[in-house]
MDTraj code that builds the backbone (N, CA, C; nanometers):
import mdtraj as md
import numpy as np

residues = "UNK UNK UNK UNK UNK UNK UNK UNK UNK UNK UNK UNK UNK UNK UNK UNK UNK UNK UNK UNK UNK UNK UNK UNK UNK UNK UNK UNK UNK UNK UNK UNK UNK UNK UNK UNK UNK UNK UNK UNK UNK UNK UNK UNK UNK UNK UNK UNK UNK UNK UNK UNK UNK UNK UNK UNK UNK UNK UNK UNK UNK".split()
xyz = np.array([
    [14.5542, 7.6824, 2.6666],
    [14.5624, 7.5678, 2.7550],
    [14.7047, 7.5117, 2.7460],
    [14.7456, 7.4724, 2.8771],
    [14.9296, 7.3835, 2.8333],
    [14.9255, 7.2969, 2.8228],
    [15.0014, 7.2392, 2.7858],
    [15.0850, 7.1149, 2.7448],
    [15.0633, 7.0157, 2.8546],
    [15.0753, 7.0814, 2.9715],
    [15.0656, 6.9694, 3.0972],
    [14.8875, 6.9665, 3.1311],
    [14.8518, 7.0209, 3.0946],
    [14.6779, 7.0546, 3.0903],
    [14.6421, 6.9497, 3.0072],
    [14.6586, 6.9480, 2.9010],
    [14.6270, 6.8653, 2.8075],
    [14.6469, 6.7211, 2.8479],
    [14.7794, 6.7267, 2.8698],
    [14.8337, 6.5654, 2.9122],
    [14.7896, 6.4930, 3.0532],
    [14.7131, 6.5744, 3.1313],
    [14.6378, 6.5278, 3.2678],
    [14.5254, 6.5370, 3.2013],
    [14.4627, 6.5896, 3.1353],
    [14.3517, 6.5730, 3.1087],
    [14.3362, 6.4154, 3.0277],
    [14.3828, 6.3870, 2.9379],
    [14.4446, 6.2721, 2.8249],
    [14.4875, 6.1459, 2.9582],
    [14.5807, 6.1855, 3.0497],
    [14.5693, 6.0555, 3.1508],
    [14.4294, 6.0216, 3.2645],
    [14.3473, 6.1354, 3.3200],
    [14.2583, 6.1245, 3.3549],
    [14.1705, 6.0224, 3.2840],
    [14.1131, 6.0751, 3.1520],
    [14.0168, 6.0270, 3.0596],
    [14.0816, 5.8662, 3.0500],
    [14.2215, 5.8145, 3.0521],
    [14.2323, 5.7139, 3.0024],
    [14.1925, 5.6073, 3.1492],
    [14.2534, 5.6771, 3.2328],
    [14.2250, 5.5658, 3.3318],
    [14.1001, 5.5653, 3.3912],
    [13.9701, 5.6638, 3.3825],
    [13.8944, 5.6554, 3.3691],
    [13.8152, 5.5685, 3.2667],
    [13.8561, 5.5657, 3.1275],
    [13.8285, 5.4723, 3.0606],
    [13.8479, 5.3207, 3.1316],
    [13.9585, 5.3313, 3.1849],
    [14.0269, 5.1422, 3.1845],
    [13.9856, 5.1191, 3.3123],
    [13.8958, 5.2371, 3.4260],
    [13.8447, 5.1867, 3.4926],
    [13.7187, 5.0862, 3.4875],
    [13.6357, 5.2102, 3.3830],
    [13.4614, 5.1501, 3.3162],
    [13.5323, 5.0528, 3.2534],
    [13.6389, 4.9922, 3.2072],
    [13.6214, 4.8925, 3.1299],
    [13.6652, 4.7456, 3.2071],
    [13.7080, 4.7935, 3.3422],
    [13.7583, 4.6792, 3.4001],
    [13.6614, 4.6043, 3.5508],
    [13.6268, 4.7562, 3.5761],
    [13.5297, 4.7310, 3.6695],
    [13.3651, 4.7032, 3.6436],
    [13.3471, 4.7998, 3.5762],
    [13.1903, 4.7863, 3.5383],
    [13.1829, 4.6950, 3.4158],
    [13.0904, 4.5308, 3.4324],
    [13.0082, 4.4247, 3.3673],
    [12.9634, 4.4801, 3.2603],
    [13.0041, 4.5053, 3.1619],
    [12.8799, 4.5309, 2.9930],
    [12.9293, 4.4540, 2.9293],
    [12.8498, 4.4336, 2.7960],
    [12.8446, 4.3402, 2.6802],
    [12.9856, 4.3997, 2.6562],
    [13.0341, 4.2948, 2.5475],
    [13.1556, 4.3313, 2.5051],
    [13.0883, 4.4306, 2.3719],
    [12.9934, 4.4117, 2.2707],
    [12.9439, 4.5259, 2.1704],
    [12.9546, 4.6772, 2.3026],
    [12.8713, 4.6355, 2.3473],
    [12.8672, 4.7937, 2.4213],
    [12.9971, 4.8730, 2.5109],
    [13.0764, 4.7597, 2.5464],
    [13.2096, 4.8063, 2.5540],
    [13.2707, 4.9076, 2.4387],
    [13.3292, 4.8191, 2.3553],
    [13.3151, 4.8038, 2.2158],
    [13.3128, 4.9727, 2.1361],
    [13.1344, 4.9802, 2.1445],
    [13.1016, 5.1368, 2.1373],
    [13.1228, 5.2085, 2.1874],
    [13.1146, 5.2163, 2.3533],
    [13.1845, 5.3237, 2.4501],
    [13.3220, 5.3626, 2.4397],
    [13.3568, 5.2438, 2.3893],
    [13.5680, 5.2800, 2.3965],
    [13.5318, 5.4112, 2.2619],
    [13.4901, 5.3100, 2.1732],
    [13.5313, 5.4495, 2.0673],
    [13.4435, 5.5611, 2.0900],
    [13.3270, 5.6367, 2.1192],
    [13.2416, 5.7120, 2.1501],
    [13.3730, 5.7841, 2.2436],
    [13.4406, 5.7609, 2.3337],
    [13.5568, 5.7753, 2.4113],
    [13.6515, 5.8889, 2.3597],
    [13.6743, 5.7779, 2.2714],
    [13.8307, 5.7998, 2.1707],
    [13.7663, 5.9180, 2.0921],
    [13.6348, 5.9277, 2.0363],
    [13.5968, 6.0487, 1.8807],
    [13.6123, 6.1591, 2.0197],
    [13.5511, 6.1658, 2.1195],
    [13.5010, 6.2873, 2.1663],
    [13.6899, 6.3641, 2.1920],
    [13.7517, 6.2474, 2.2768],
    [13.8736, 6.2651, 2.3233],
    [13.9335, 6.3644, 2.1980],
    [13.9563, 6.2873, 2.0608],
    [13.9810, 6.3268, 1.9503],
    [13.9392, 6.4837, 1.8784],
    [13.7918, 6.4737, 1.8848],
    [13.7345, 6.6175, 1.8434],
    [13.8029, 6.7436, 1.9876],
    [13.7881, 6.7072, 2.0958],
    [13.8485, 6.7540, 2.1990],
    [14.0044, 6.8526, 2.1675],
    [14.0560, 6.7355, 2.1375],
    [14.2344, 6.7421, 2.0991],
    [14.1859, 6.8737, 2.0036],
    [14.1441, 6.8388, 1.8828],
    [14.1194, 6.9426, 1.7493],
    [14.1064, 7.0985, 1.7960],
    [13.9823, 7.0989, 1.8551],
    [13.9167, 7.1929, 1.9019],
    [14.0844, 7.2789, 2.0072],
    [14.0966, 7.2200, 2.0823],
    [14.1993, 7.2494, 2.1473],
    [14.3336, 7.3171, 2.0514],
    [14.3828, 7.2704, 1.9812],
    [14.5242, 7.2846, 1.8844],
    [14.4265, 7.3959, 1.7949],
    [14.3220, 7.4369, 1.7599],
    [14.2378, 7.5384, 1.6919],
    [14.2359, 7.4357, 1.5802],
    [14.2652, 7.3383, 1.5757],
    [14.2634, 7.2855, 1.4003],
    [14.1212, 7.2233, 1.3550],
    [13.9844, 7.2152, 1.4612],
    [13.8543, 7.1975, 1.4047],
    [13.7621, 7.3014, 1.3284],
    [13.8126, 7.4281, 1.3688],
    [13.7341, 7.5312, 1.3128],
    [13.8318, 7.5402, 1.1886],
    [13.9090, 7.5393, 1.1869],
    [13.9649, 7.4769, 1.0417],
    [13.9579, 7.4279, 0.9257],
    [13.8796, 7.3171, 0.9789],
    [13.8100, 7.1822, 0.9276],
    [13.6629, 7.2289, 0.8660],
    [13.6306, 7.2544, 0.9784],
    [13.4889, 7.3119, 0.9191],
    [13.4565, 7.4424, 0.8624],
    [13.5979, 7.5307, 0.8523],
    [13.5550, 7.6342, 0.7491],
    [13.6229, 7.5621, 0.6089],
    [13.6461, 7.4734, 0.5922],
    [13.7319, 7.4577, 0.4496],
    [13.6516, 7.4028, 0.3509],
    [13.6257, 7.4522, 0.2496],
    [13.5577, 7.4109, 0.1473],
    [13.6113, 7.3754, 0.0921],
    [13.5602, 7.2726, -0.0432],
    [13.5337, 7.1624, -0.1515],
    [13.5396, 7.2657, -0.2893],
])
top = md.Topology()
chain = top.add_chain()
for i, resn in enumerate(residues, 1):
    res = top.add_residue(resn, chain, resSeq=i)
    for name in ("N", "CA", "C"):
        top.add_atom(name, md.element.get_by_symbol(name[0]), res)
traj = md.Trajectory(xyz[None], top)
C-alpha cells in the first residue's frame, strides 16, 4: 500500500470523524467512546499495514 494511500485514507477517516462529531447530537460519554473506538481501530489499522502487528503478536514473554 503507498504512502499517499495511507495518508487519504488517515484524512478521509478524520474528517469523517469531525463530521459525526459535529453534526450528529450524542452524549458527550458516547462521543467520548466513539472518538477513541476511532483512534484504536485507525491505530491497529496503521500496525497491520507497516507489518508491525503480526509482530506483536508473534513475540513472546
Amino acid at each position: 500500500m503507498s504512502l499517499i494511500t495511507i495518508l487519504l485514507v488517515l484524512i478521509v477517516v478524520g474528517v469523517l470523524l469531525w463530521l459525526v462529531n459535529t453534526y450528529i447530537p450524542m452524549d458527550g460519554t458516547i462521543k467520548k467512546i466513539f472518538n477513541i473506538v476511532v483512534v484504536i481501530v485507525v491505530i491497529i489499522w496503521l500496525l497491520k499495514v507497516f507489518g508491525l502487528f503480526d509482530n506483536l503478536m508473534n513475540m513472546h514473554v
